[in-house]
N, C-alpha and C positions, 0 to 999 in steps of 0.2 A: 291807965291800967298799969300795976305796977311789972317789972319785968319780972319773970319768971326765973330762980335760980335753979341752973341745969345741974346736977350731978358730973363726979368726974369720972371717965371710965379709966376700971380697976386697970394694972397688968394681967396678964396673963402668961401662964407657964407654955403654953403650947396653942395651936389653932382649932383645936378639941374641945380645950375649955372654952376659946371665946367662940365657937361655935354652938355652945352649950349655953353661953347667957347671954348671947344675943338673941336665943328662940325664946327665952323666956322674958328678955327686959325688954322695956317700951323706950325707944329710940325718942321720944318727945322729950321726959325726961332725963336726954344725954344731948341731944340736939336740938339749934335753934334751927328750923326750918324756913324760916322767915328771912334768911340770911341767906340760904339755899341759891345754888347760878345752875344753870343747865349747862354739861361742859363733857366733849367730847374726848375719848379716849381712843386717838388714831392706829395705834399700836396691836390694839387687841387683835386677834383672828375674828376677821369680818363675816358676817352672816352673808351666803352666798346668797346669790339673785339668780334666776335665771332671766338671760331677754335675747329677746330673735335679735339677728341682726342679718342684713341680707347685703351678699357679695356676690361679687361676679364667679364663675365657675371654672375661669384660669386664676386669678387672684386665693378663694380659695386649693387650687390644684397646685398651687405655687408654698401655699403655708403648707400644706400638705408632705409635699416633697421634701421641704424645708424641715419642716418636725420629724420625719422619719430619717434622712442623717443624724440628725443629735441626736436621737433614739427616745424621742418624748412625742406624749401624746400633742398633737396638733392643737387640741381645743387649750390643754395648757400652755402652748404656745405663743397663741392666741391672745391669751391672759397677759401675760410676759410684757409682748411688745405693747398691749395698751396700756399695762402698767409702767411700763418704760417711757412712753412718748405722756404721758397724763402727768406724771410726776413731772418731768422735764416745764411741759409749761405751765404749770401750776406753782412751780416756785416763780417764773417769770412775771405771772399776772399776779399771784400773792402778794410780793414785795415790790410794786412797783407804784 
C-alpha cells in the first residue's frame, strides 16, 4: 500500500486561528499516526487522587502541630514531604 502524503501545516498568526482549523481539519491528513509513542508529560498540574492512608494519631498530631507553625494546611504538608522523600528516591532507583 502506497504511503500516504500528509499535508504540511499552515502558520498561523495567533492561537485563535489554529484553534479555528484544527476544529475543522482532519489530523489523519497532517499526521502519521502509525508513527504515534505513548509519552508522558511529568510537568503538567497533575490530576488529583484522592486515597486513605491510615497513621498513628501522635504521628498525625505531630504533622498537625508541624503544619500550624508554618501557617499551612497540614493535608498540604502532608503532600510536601511525600513529594520530597518520592522525588529523593526516585532519582536513586531511576538511574541506577
Amino acid at each position: 500500500m502506497p504511503k500516504k502524503r500528509l499535508k504540511s501545516i499552515p502558520k498561523f498568526k495567533n492561537e485563535d486561528e489554529e484553534r479555528g482549523f484544527w476544529t475543522k481539519a482532519d489530523t489523519n491528513e497532517y499526521f502519521d499516526f502509525s508513527k504515534a509513542k505513548l509519552v508522558a508529560f511529568p510537568n503538567l498540574k497533575p490530576t488529583r487522587q484522592p486515597v486513605s492512608l491510615r497513621i498513628s494519631k501522635s504521628l498525625l498530631a505531630k504533622i498537625k502541630l508541624v503544619a500550624n507553625k508554618k501557617d499551612v494546611p497540614y493535608q498540604s504538608l502532608m503532600k510536601f514531604y511525600l513529594d520530597k522523600a518520592v522525588k529523593k528516591d526516585y532519582r536513586k532507583f531511576a538511574f541506577s
